[in-house]
GUNU-674768 format. One record per residue (C-alpha): x, y, z; chain; residue number from 1. Coordinates in steps of 0.1 Angstrom, whole numbers. Example, Ala and Ser with C-alpha at 12.3 -4.5 7.8 and 13.67 -1.06 7.14 Angstrom:
2
DOGU     px     py     pz  kette   nr
DOGU    123    -45     78      A    1
DOGU    137    -11     71      A    2
This chain:
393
DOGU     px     py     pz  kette   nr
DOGU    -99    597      1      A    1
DOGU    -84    564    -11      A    2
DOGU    -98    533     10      A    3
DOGU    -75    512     32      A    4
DOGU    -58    479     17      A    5
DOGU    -81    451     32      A    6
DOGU    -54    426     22      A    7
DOGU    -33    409     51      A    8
DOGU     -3    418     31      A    9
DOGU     14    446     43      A   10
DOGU     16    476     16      A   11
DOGU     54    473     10      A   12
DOGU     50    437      3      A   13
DOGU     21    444    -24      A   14
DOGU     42    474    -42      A   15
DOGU     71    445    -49      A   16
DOGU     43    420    -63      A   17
DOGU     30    447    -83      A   18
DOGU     65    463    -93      A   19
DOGU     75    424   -101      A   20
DOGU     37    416   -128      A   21
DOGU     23    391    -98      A   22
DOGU    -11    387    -87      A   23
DOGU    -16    388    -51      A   24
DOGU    -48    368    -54      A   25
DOGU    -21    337    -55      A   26
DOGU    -18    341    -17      A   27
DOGU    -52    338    -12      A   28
DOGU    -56    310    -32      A   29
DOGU    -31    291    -11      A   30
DOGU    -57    281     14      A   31
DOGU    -73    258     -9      A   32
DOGU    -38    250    -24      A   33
DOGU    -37    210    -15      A   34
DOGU     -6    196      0      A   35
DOGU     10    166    -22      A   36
DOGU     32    140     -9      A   37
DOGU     51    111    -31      A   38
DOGU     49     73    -28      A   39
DOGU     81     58    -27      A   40
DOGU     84     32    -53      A   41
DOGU     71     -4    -41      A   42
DOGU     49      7    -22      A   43
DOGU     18     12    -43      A   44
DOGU     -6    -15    -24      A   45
DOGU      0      6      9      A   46
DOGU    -25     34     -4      A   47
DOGU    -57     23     14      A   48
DOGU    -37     17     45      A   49
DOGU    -20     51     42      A   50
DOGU    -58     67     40      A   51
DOGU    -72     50     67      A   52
DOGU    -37     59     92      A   53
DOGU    -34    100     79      A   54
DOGU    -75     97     78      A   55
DOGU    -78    116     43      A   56
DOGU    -82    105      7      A   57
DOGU    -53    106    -14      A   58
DOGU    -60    118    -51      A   59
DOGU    -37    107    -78      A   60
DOGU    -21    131    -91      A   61
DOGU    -23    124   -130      A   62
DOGU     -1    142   -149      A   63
DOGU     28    133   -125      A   64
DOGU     34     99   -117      A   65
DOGU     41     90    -80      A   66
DOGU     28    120    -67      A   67
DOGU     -5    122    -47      A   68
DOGU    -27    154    -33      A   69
DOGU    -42    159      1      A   70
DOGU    -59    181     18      A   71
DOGU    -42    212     31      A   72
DOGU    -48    213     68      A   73
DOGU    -37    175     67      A   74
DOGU     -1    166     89      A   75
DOGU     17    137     78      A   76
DOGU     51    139     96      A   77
DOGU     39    119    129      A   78
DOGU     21     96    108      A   79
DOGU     38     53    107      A   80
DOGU     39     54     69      A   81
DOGU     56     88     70      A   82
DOGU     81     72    100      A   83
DOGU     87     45     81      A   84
DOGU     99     61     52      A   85
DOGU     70     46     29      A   86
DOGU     59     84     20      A   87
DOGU     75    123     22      A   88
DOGU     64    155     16      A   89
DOGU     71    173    -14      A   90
DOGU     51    197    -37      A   91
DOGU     41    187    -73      A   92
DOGU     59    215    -86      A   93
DOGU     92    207    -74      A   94
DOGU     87    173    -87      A   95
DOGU     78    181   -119      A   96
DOGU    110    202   -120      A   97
DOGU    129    167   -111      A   98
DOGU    112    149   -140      A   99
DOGU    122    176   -164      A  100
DOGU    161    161   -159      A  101
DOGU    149    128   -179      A  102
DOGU    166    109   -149      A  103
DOGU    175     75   -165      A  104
DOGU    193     43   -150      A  105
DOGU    234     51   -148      A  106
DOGU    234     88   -151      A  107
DOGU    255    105   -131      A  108
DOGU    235    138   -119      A  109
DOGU    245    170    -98      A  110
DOGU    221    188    -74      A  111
DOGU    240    218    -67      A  112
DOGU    214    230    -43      A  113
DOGU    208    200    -26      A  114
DOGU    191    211      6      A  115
DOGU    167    206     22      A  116
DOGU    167    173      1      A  117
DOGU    131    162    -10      A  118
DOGU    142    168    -47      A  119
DOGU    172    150    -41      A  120
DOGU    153    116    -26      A  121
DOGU    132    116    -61      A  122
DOGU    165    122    -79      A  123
DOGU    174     92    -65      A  124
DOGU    142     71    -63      A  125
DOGU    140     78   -101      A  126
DOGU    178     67   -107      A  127
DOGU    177     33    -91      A  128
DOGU    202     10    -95      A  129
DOGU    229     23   -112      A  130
DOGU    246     60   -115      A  131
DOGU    249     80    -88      A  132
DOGU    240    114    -72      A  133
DOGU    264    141    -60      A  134
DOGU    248    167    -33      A  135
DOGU    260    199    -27      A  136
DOGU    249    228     -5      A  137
DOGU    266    253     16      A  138
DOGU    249    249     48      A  139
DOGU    264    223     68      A  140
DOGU    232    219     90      A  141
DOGU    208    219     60      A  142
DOGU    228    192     43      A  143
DOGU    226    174     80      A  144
DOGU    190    170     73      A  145
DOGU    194    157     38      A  146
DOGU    213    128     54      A  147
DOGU    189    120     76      A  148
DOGU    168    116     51      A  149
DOGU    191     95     25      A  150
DOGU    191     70     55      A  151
DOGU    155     71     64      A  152
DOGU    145     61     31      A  153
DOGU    171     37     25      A  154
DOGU    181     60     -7      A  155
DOGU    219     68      2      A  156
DOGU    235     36    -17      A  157
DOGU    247     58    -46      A  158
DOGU    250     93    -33      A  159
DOGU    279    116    -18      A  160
DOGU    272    149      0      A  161
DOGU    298    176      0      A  162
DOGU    290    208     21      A  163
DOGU    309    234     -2      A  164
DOGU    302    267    -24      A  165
DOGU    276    258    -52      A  166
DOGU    292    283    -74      A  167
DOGU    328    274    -75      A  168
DOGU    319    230    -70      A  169
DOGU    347    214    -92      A  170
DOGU    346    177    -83      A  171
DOGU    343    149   -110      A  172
DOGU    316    123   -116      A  173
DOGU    327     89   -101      A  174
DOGU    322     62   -128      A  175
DOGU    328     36   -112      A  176
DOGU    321     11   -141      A  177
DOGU    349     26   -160      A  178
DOGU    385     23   -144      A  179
DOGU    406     33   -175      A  180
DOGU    397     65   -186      A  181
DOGU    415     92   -198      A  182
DOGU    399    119   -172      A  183
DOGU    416     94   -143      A  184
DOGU    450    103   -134      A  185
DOGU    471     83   -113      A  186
DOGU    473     85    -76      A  187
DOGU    496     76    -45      A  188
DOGU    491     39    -35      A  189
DOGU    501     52      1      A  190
DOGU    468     76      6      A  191
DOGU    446     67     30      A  192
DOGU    414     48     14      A  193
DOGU    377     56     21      A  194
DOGU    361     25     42      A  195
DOGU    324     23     44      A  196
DOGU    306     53     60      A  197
DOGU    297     50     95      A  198
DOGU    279     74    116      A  199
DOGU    295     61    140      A  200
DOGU    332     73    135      A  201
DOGU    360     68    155      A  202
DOGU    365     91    185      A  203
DOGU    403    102    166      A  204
DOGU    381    107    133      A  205
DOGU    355    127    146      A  206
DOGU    382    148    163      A  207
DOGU    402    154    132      A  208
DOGU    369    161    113      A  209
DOGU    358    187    142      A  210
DOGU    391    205    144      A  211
DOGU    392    206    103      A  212
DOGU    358    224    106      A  213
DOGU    372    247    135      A  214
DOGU    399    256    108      A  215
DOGU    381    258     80      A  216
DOGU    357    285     96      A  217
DOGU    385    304    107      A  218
DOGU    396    308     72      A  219
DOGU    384    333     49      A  220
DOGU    357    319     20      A  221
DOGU    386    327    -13      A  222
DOGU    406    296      5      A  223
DOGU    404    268    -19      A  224
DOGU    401    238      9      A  225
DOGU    387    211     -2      A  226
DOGU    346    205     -1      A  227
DOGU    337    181     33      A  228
DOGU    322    148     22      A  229
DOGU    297    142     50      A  230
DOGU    282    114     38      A  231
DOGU    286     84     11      A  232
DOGU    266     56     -1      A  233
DOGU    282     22     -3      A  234
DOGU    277     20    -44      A  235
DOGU    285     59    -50      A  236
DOGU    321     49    -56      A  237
DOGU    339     63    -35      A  238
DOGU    348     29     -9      A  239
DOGU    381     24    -16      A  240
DOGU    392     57    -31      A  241
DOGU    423     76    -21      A  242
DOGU    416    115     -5      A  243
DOGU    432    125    -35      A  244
DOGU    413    105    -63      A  245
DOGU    379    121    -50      A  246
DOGU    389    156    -48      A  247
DOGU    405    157    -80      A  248
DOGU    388    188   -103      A  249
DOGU    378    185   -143      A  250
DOGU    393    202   -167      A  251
DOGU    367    217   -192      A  252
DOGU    381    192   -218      A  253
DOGU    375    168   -196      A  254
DOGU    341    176   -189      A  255
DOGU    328    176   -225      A  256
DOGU    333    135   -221      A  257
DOGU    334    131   -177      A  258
DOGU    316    159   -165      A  259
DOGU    278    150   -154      A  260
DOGU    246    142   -175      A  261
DOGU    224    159   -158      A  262
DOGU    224    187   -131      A  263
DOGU    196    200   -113      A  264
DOGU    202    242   -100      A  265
DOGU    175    249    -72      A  266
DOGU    188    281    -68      A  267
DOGU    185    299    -37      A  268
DOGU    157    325    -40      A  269
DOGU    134    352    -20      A  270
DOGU    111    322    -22      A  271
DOGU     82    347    -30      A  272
DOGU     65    321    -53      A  273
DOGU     63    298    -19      A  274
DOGU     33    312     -7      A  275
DOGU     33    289     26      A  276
DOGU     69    306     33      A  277
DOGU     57    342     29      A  278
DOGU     26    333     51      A  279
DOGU     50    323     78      A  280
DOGU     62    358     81      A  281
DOGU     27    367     96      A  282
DOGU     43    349    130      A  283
DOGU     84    360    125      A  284
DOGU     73    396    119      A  285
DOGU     67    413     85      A  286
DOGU     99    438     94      A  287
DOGU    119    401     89      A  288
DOGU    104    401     52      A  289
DOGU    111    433     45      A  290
DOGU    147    425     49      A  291
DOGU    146    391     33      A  292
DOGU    123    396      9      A  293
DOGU    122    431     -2      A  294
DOGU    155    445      7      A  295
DOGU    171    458    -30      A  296
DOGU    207    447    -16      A  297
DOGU    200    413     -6      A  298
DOGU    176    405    -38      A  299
DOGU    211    416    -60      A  300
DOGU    231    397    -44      A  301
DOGU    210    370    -47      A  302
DOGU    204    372    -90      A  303
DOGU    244    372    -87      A  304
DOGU    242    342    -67      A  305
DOGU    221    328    -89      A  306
DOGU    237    338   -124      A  307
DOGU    268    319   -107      A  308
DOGU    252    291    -95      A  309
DOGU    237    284   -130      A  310
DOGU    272    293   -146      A  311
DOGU    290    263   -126      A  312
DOGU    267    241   -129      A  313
DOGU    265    244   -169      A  314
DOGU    304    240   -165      A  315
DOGU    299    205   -148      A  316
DOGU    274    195   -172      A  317
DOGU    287    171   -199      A  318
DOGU    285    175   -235      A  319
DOGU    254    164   -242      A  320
DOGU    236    171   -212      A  321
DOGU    205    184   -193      A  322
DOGU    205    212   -170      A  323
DOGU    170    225   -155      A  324
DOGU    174    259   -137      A  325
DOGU    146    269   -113      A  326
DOGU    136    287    -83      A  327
DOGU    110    296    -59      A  328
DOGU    108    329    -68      A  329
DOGU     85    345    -93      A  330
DOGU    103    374   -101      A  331
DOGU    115    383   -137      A  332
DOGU    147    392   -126      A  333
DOGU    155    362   -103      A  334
DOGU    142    340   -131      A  335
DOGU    143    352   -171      A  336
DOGU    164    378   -166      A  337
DOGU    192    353   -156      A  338
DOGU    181    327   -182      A  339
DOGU    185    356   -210      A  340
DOGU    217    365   -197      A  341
DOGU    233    331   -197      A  342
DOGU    226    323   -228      A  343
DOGU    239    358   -237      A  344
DOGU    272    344   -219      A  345
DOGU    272    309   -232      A  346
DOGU    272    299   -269      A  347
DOGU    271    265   -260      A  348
DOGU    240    265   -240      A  349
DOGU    206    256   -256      A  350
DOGU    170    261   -244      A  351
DOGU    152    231   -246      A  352
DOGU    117    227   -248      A  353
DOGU    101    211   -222      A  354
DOGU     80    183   -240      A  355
DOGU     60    163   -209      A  356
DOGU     45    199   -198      A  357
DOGU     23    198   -225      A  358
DOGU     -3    181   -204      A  359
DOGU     11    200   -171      A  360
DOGU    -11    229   -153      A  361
DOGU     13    256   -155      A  362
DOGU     15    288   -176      A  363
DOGU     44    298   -202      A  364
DOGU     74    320   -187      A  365
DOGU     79    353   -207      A  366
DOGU    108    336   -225      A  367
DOGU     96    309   -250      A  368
DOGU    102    269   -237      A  369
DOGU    103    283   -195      A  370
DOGU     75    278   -180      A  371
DOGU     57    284   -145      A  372
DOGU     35    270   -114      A  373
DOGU     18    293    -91      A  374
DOGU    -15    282    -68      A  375
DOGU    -41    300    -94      A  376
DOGU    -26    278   -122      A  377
DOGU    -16    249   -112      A  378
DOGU    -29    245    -74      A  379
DOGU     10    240    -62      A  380
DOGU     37    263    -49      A  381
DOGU     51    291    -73      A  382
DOGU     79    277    -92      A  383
DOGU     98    286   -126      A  384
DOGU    117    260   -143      A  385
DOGU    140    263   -172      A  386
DOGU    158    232   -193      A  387
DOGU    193    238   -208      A  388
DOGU    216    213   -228      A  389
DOGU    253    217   -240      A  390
DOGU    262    217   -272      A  391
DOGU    296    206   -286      A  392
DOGU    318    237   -296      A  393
């Protein structure tokens, strides 16, 4: 008679690891996964201090500047430093999927999955002065949180966020630097102008804006409304633009030389590879990860998703350009099953080889120049990350 599982993980949950190649000793290892946070920039002589308030150690972590390791069962959110914006949470293998972009001072990036936002503050902390950042994500409340978190780290100066459909996203780079080029068109002198974003709107305003939403939810998804800006930075160039000079879409000539020069495509996932998620399910019930998780319907819908996601972004990407694809998930079919069929798809697009892992704990994807993080290997969150460029055609 064949002895009972001893695992905590219920039987229909190990059949998908097994029918999927991955070892369910990763969410075991997960309790002695540490936690990582990043410094923001400038405040590298706060260290001790931080130590002495969270009462841990911080270990550098060394093949990824910024970022620091901590003990697991360690809580920073109710920490001063954390309050204060000096530190936030955010696992080294997400990060090292931000440093794959090559962020560099004026780049104009994309993250077309922007929620819940820790990637996008890095995007940002790495960009500085110059360029900007364009969020996107479809849930209104989840790009909510990302605000609040542009503002508490004093990082919104050069970002917009539009709550709208990753996969059909169409809006142009602002290049504010650049007022004559040929992918600007005209517009009437007569529109009404963006002032400086407030949170603290006009009572008319925020009516309009409410009853826009009302509509807008009333409507089915094909409409083609515009996406809803719900927050921009003072330097992210849109102050003084018309309504109709920010929503204006690229042509795909027009991207070759306008679109954006880098774009990051967190792509929703089953989040399998993020062993602290799946754990979670132990208190919502494992009958909820069976259907969000394991259910065959909802995990094709989701490669779909994703195949699209990575699609439109690719489209927005400039001539030129880096793209890094990645998701929570370590499933073949969420991850190299859409690489290989995008580059089936696209003769322009280019696997690049992903130089600075070289010294990275990970292991190699089964497609050559992807790669992956999962607790065993690299003592992070499961993660697979791909890095795409355009070639001119």
């Amino acid at each position: 008679m064949e002895e009972p599982s001893k695992s905590p993980l219920p039987e229909a949950f190990l059949r998908f690891l097994q029918a999927n190649g991955i070892d369910p000793s990763i969410y075991i290892a997960s309790d002695s996964t540490p936690r990582y946070l990043r410094l923001k920039p400038g405040n590298e002589a706060e260290i001790e201090g931080i130590e002495a308030e969270i009462k841990c150690k911080l270990e550098k972590v060394n093949w990824l500047p910024g970022f620091y390791s901590l003990r697991p069962d360690i809580l920073i959110a109710n920490s001063k430093s954390y309050l204060d914006g000096k530190i936030y949470g955010i696992d080294a293998a997400s990060g090292a999927a931000v440093s794959v972009l090559n962020i560099s001072p004026g780049d104009h990036v994309l993250d077309l999955c922007a929620a819940p936002g820790a990637k996008l503050c890095m995007i940002l902390d790495l960009l500085g002065d110059s360029g900007s950042v364009t969020g996107v994500d479809v849930a209104r409340h989840r790009l909510a949180a990302c605000r609040t978190m542009l503002q508490k780290y004093s990082l919104g100066d050069r970002c917009r966020l539009f709550v709208a459909d990753g996969t059909t996203f169409s809006l142009a780079p602002l290049r504010v630097d650049s007022r004559s080029r040929s992918c600007e068109s005209s517009f009437e002198e007569k529109d009404e102008r963006f002032r400086e974003w407030t949170s603290r709107r006009p009572w008319k305003e925020r009516k309009r804006a409410a009853k826009a939403r009302e509509t807008m939810s009333l409507q089915s998804v094909t409409t083609s409304e515009n996406p809803e800006l719900i927050f921009y930075g003072r330097h992210s160039g849109v102050v003084g633009l018309s309504k109709n000079k920010l929503y204006e879409t690229m042509s795909d000539l027009e991207v070759s030389s306008c679109g954006y020069d880098k774009v990051l495509v967190d792509a929703e996932c089953t989040h399998d590879g993020s062993v602290k998620h799946i754990q979670k399910f132990e208190n919502w019930g494992w009958t909820t990860l069976q259907r969000r998780v394991l259910d065959a319907v909802r995990t094709d819908s989701l490669t779909l998703l994703q195949l699209k996601l990575l699609r439109n972004g690719f489209r927005l990407l400039k001539v030129g350009g880096l793209l890094v694809y990645s998701t929570c998930s370590l499933t073949v079919a969420q991850n190299e099953d859409i690489v290989e069929q995008f580059l089936k798809e696209n003769a322009s697009a280019e696997l690049q080889e992903i130089n600075e892992a070289e010294e990275w704990p990970r292991k190699s994807g089964r497609i050559p120049k992807t790669l992956r993080f999962d607790p065993l290997t690299s003592q992070t969150s499961g993660l697979f990350v791909a890095k795409f460029t355009k070639l001119a055609t």
